[in-house]
Every structure is written in C-alpha cells, then in structure tokens.
C-alpha positions in Angstrom: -4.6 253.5 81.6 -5.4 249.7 83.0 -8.9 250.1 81.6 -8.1 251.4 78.2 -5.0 248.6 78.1 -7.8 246.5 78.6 -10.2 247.6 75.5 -6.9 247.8 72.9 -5.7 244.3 73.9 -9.4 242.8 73.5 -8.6 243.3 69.8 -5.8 240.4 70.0 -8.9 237.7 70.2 -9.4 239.0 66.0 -7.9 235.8 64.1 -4.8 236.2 62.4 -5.5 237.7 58.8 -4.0 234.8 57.0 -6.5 232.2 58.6 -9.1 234.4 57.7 -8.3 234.0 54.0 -7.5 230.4 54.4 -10.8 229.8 56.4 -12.9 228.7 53.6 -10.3 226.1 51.7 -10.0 224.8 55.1 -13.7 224.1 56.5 -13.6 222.7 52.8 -10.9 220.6 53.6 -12.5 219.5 57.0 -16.1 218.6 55.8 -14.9 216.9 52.7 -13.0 214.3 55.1 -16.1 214.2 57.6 -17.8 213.3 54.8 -16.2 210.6 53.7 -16.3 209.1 57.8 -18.1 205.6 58.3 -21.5 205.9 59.9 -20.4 203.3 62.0 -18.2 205.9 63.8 -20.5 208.1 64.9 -23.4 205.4 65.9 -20.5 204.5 68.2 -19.6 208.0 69.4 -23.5 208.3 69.6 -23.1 205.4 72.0 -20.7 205.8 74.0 -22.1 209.3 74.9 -25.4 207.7 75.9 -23.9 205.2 78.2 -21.3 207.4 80.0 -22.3 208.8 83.2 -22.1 212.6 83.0 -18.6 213.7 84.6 -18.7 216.6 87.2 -16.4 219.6 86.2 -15.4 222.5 88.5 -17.7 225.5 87.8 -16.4 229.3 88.0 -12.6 230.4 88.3 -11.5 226.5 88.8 -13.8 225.2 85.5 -12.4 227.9 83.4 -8.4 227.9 84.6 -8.9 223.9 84.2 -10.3 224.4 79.9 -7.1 227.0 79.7 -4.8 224.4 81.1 -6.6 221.6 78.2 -6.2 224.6 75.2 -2.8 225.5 76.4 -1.5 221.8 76.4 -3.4 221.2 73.0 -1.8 224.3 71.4 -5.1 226.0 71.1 -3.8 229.4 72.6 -6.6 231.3 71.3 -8.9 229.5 73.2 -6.5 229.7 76.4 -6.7 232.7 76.3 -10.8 233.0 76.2 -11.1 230.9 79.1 -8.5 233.0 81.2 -9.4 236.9 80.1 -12.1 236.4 83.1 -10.6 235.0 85.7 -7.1 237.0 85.1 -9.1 240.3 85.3 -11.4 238.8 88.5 -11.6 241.9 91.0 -11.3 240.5 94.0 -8.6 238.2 92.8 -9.6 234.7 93.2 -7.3 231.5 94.0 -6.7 231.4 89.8 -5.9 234.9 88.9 -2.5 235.5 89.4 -2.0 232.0 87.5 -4.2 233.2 84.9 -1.9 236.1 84.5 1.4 234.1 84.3 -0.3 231.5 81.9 -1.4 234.6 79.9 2.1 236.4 79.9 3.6 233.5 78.2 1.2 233.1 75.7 1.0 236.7 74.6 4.9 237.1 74.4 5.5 234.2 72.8 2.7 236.0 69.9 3.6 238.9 70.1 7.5 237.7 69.4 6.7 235.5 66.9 4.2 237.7 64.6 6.9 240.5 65.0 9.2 238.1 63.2 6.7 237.5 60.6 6.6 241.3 60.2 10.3 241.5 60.2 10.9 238.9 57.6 8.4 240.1 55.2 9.4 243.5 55.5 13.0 242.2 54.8 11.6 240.2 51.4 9.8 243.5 50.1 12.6 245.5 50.3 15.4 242.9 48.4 12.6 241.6 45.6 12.6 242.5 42.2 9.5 241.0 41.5 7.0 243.8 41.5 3.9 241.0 42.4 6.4 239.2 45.6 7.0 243.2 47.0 3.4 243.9 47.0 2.2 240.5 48.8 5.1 241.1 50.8 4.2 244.4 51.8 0.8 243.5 52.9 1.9 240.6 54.9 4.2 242.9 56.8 1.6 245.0 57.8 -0.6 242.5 58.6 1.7 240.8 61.1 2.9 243.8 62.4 -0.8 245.3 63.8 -1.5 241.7 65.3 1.7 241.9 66.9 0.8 244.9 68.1 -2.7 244.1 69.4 -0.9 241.2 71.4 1.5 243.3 72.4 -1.1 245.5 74.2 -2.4 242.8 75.8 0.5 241.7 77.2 1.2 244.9 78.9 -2.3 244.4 80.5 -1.2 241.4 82.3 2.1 243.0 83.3 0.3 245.8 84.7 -2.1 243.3 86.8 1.0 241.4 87.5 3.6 244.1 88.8 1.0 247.1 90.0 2.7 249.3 91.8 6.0 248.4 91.1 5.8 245.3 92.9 5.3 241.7 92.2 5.0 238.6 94.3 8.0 236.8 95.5 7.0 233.3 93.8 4.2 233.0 91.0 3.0 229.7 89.6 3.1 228.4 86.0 0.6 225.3 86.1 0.0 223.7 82.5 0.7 220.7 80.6 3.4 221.6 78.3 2.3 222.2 74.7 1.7 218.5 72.6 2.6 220.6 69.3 6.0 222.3 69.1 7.0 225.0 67.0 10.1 224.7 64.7 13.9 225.6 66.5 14.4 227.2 62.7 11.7 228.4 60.2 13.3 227.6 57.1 10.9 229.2 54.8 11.3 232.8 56.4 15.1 232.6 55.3 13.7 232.4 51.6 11.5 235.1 52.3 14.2 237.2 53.3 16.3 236.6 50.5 13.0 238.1 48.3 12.1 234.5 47.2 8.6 233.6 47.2 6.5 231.1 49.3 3.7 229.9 48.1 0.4 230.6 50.2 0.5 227.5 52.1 3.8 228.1 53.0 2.7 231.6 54.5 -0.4 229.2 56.2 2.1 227.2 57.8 4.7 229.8 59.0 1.9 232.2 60.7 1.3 228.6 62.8 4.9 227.8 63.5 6.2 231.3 64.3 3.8 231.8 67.4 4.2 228.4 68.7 8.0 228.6 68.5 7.9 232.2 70.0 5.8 230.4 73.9 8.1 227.9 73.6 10.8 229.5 73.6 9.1 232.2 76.3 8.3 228.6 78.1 12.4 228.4 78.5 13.0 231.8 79.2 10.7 231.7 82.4 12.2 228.2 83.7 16.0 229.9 82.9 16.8 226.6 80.7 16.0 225.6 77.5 12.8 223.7 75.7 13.6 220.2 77.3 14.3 221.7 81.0 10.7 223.3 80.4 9.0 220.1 79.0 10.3 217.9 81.9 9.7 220.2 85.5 6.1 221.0 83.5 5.4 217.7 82.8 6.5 217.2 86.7 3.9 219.1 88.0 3.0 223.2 89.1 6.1 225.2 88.2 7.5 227.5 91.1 8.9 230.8 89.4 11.0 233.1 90.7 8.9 236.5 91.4 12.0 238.8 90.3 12.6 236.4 87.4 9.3 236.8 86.2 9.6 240.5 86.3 12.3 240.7 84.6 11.1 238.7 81.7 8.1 240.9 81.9 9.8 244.0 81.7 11.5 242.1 78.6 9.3 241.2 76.5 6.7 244.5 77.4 10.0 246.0 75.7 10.2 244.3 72.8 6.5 244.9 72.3 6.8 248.1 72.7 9.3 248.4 69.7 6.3 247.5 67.5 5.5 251.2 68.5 8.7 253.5 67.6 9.5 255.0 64.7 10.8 252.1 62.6 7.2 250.2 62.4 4.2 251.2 63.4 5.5 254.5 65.1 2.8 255.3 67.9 4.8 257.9 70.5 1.9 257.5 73.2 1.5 253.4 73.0 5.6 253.4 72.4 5.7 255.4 76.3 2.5 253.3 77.5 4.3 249.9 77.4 7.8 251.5 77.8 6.2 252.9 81.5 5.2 249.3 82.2 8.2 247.7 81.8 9.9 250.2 83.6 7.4 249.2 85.9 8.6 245.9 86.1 11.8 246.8 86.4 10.7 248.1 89.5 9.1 245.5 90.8 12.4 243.1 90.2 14.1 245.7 92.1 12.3 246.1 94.9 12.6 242.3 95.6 16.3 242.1 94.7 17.0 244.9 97.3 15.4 242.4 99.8 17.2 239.4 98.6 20.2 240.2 96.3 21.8 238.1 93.6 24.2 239.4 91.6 23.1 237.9 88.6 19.9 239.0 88.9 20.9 242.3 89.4 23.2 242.7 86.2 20.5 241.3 84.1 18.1 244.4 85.5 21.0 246.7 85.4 20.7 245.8 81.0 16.7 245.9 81.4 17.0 249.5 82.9 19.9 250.6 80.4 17.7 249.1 77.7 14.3 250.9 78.6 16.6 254.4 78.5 18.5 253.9 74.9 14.8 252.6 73.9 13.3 255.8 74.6 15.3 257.5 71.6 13.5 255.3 69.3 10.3 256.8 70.1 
C-alpha cells in the first residue's frame, strides 16, 4: 500500500490545470517586462556575481531541507515540496526526514483543502446558473479541481503513513520554516459570486486557484500551533516549532479524512482509495491514542473521541 501511495501521490507534482492554460499569456507577460529592463541592471548583476566569493551550502538531506525551508517561506510550495519528496522518503531516516514529513503534511493539506473548495464552489455555480456557457466552464473547473485535490490528497496520506506507521507517532515532531511572506485571503470573495452562478472572468479563476491553496497552509499553519494565523506567524518567526506528537496526529487523522471525502460517493466516488485513506486516518487515530493512554488530557481525548466517531459515520459515504 506505502509503495503504491507513493506512485498516485507523485501525480500531485502535475501543475494545476488553470496555470497550464495561463502559462503562455504569462511567460508573455514576464519576457515583455524583461525586455524592457536596463542593460545596466544586468552588467551590474553580471558584476556582482563575478566579485562574490562563492558561498558554501550544505550538500545532501541538510542542502535540500534548507531550499524547502527558502520555497516554503517564499510561497513556492511546489518547489517545497521537490526538495523534500527525497529526504521525507530517505530509508534509513536521516536527521531531516521526520521534518520533511511535517513540513510536507502541512503543505499538502492546506492543497488538498483549498482545491476541494475550488471544486465545491464551482460545482455549486453549475448547478444554480442559467447560463448554458457559465454551467459548462463551471463544470469543467469542478472537475479539474476536484482530481488535483485528489492527487494531493493521496499524497498526503503518504506522509501520514510515514508519519504514524504502526499506529504510532512520536511524542514531539518539529515544524522548522520561515512562515509564508505571501498570505492567502481570510475570505475569497469571488468564489461567493461563483456560487451564486455569477461568472468570473478568467483572471479571476487565475487568481482564486492561487489564493485558495495558500489560504488552505495557512490556515493548516494555525491548526497545528492550536491558535490562529498571528500565533503561527510569531512562535515561527521565533524559531523551530515544538508540536505536540498526539496533536499532530490528530490533525493528521483530520485532514487524511477530509481527503478522503474527495473519494465517496458524492465526488469522485472511488470505494478502494475512499477505504485507503479512511484506514490511515484511523491509523492516526491510533497513534493519538496510544500516546494519550500514556499521558491523558481530556481535551485531547474528546477531540479523538469526534475523530473516531467521524471515521465511522464517514464510512457510510463510501
């Protein structure tokens, strides 16, 4: 199961189908401004580059957990997640992997979350519109967003496999990363238009397929730190995060959940991924359990007793 986990969620590197389209207006875009650059800029980049010694970077594990750290803080979580997929899969595990994981479980929840609200929104706009030309854009931008949602969502449940194998998890984990320099939107307002059957104009549908994700990891960025955006910004911004192993598993065994709902019977409707990812975040309801029976908290426990009772009415949806 871990290896096949492995070659579905490999698909999530596939850009998102509306950059794709956009792709060529934008390297358009792009050029035309380089274009128009001074040549005095670049005879000064030119040197600068000649004059500076050459700066010694960590090589391996450290080199590539160090360019993940630079995407993530730059919003580039594409890229992030390049430079982790290696060192999160390392076999031994190495001093970086089980960051690697944690850094990638945020990232592909906060995707996965935000893509399905993409899905849901558009699917919610086809079904109100009148307009026959809205209902079938509509309808395609639905299922676009749902099978990239999808993709991630397999992905995440091959970190939470790495991450709670065996039903257990360690009892701290480490979030280390600057916190993202480009935050998504508290609101999209454009996807309340959309749901109403109004149209947004391609741009709009550009800009939306950028804010959703990045509003979905910062908001997972909360989640893990139990607070909100700012309490996430400032202990980040302090330094290496210390998280709470049976809070992490819990918001593992979440958000595997709501992945796994991309699966049942009212969107994509896949029985054998639906049971995959529901098994894995039963999984990590497991591992959450195994350290609360160790060290009980009360509201810890209540919060697993919903993840467990959640998992079971789940199931019906299959």
């Amino acid at each position: 199961m871990h290896s096949r986990l492995r070659q579905l969620s490999r698909l999530s590197q596939l850009s998102h189908p509306v950059f794709r389209q956009a792709f060529p207006r934008l390297r358009r875009r792009l050029f035309g401004r380089l274009g128009r650059a001074p040549r005095a800029a670049f005879l000064g980049l030119a040197l600068v580059g000649a004059c500076s010694a050459p700066v010694e970077r960590p090589k391996g594990a450290a080199g590539a957990y160090l360019d993940a750290m630079d995407m993530f803080g730059r919003a580039r979580y594409d890229r992030a997640l390049e430079f982790t997929e290696s060192v999160a899969s390392a076999s031994p595990a190495n001093a970086y992997t089980e960051r690697a994981r944690v850094l990638r479980a945020i990232i592909l929840s906060g995707q996965v979350n935000g893509y399905k609200e993409l899905g849901e929104a558009y699917s919610e706009g086809a079904e109100v519109s009148k307009n026959p030309r809205y209902k079938a854009e509509y309808e395609r931008l639905r299922h676009d967003n749902f099978q990239y949602a999808s993709k991630l969502a397999l992905g995440l449940a091959e970190v939470a496999q790495q991450l709670t194998q065996g039903g257990t998890i360690s009892k701290e984990l480490t979030l280390e990363a600057p916190y993202p320099s480009v935050e998504g939107p508290m609101m999209i307002r454009q996807l309340a238009r959309v749901r109403d059957g109004g149209w947004i104009e391609p741009g709009d549908q550009e800009q939306v397929a950028l804010d959703a994700p990045r509003a979905g990891i910062d908001d997972a960025l909360a989640e893990v730190v139990r607070g909100d955006r700012f309490k996430a910004q400032t202990r980040m911004k302090a330094g290496p995060v210390k998280l709470d192993g049976a809070d992490f598993a819990l918001f593992l065994g979440n958000e595997v959940l709501a992945g796994a709902s991309l699966f049942d019977k009212n969107h994509i409707h896949d029985p054998q991924k639906f049971r995959v990812l529901s098994g894995i975040a039963d999984q990590a309801a497991k591992a959450a359990g195994a350290l609360l029976k160790d060290n009980p908290d009360p509201d810890k426990q209540k919060r697993l007793k919903k993840l467990e009772d959640r998992i079971k009415a789940d199931a019906k949806n299959a």
